[in-house]
C-alpha positions in Angstrom: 104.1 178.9 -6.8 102.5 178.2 -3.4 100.7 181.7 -3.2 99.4 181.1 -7.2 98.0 177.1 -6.0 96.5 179.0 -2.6 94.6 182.0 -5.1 93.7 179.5 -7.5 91.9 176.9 -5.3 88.4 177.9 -3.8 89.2 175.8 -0.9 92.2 177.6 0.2 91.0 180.7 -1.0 88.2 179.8 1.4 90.2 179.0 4.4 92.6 182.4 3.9 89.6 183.7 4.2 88.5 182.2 8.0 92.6 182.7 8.7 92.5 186.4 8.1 88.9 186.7 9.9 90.6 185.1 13.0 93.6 186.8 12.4 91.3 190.2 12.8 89.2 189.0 15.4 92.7 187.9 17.2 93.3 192.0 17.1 90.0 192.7 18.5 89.9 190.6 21.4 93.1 192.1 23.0 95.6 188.8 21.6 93.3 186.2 22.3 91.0 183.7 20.4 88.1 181.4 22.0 88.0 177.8 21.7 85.5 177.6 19.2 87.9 180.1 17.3 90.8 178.3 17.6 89.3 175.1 16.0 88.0 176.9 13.4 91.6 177.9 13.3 92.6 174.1 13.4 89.9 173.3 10.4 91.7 175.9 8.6 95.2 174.8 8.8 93.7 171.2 8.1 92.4 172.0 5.0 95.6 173.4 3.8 97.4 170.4 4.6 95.1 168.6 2.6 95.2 170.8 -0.3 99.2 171.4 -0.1 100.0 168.0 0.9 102.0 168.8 3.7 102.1 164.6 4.3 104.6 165.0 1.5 106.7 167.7 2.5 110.5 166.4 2.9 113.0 166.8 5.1 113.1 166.5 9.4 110.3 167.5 11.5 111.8 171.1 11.5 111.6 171.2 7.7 107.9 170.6 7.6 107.0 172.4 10.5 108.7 175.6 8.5 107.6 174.6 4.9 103.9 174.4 6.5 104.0 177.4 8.2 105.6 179.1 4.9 102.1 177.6 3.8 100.1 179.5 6.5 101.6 182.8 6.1 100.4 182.7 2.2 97.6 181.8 3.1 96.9 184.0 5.6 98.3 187.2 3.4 95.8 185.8 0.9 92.9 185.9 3.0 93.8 189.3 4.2 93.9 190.5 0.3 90.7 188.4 -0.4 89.0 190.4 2.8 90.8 193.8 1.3 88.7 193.2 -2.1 85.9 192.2 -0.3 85.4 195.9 1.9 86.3 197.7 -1.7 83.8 195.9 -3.4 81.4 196.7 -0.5 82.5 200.1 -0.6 82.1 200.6 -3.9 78.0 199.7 -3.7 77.4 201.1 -0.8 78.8 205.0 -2.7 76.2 204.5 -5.4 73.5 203.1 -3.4 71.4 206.0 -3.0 71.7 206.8 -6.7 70.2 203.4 -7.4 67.6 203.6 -4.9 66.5 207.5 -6.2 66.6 205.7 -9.8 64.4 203.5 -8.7 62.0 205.4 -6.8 61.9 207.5 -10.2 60.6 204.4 -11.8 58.3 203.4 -9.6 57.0 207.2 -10.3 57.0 206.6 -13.6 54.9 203.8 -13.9 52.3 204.6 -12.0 51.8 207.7 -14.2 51.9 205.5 -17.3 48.6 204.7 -18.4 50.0 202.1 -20.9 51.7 200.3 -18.0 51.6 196.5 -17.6 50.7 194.6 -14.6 51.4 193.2 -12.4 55.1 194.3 -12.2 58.0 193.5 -10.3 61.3 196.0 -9.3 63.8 194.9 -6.8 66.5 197.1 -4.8 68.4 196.6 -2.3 69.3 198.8 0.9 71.5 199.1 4.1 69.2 198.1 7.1 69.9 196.4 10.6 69.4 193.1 11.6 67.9 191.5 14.4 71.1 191.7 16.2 71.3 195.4 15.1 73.9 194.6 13.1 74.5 196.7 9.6 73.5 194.6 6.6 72.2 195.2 3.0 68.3 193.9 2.4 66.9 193.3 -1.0 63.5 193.4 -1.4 61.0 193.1 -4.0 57.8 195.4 -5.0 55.1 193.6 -6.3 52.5 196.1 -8.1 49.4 194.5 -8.9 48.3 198.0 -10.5 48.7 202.4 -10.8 47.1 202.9 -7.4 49.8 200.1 -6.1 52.8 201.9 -7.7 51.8 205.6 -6.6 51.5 204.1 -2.8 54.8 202.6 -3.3 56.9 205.7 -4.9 55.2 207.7 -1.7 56.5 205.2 0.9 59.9 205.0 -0.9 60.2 208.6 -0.9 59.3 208.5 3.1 61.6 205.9 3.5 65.1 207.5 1.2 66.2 210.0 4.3 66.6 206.8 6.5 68.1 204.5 4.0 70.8 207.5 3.6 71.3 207.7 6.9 72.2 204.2 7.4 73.8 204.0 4.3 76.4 206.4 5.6 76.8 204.6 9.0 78.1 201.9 7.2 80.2 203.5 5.3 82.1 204.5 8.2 82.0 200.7 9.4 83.5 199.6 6.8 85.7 202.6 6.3 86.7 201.2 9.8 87.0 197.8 9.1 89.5 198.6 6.6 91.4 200.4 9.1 91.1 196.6 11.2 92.4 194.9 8.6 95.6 197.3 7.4 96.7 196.8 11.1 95.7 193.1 11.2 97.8 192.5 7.7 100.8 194.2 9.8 100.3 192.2 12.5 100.3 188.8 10.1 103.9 187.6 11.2 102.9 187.6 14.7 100.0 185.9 14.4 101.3 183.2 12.4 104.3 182.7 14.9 102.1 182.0 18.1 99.7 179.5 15.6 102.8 177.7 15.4 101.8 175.2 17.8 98.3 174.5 16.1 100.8 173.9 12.6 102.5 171.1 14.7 99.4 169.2 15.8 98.0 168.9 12.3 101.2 167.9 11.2 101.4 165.2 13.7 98.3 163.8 12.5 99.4 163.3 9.5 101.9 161.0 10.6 
């Protein structure tokens, strides 16, 4: 019943989410989370006992400190599914993303040697790239063709630019391929990590008193 209310609630589905994450970054920082972490952690749990009414729970102070962390370990095996669709999904686009952008590059071909073609015209894709922080990410971005000349530069810098995309395409693949490596070990881990955010359960209970 819990784990149905927690799936079915955007909030709660939200904060497995940020349990999970911290639950993973836990892993990755040798057992450890920063401050900022651990009220983020805090903010979490809150919203749960919000959502679950843990200022309703019955029983002594034992009972509610194990009927809310019952509450925390759904929620935190929630997040971690909600984090496992997440890297499929991501997965999943990232496999046919060269397709699309070779579909597209095809297009852009096409209409420039269309003499019937209307302008101006617009086609969007969207790539794996890095950040400013070098970090992974996928960019959309948006041609704007004001005419034939503008859409035969455009296929030419596309085709320029497809052995680079590919390249960082399959880095990320590997990332994630990685991450859901991270996250099988995290999910093994959950128990654990719910057992030493014991304490954190007890303080939000208490101010709820």
């Amino acid at each position: 019943m819990r784990k149905t209310v927690i799936e079915d609630t955007p909030e709660l589905t939200e904060a497995g989410r940020i349990v999970a994450r911290l639950a993973l970054d836990k892993l990755k920082q040798d057992g450890t989370l920063g401050v900022r972490q651990r009220e983020q952690l805090r903010r979490a749990f809150s919203t749960a006992a919000e959502a679950l009414e843990w200022d309703a729970i019955p029983g002594d102070k034992a009972d509610r400190v194990a009927a809310a962390t019952s509450d925390v370990a759904a929620l935190a095996a929630a997040g971690a599914r909600a984090l496992e669709r997440d890297l499929e999904e991501l997965l999943d686009e990232k496999k046919s993303e060269m397709e699309q952008l070779e579909e597209v590059h095809r297009a852009v071909q096409a209409l420039a040697a269309d003499e019937a073609a209307a302008y101006p015209a617009e086609l969007e894709y969207s790539h794996t790239a890095r950040d400013g922080l070098r970090r992974l990410v996928t960019k959309t971005e948006t041609l704007s063709l004001c005419n034939a000349e503008e859409a035969a530069s455009a296929a030419a810098q596309l085709e320029k630019r497809l052995e680079g995309f590919a390249k960082l395409r399959n880095q990320m693949l590997e990332e994630l391929k990685e991450k859901q490596r991270q996250v099988g070990e995290m999910q093994h881990g959950l128990s654990g990590f719910v057992a030493a955010s014991n304490r954190l359960v007890v303080e939000v209970l208490a101010t709820l008193a």
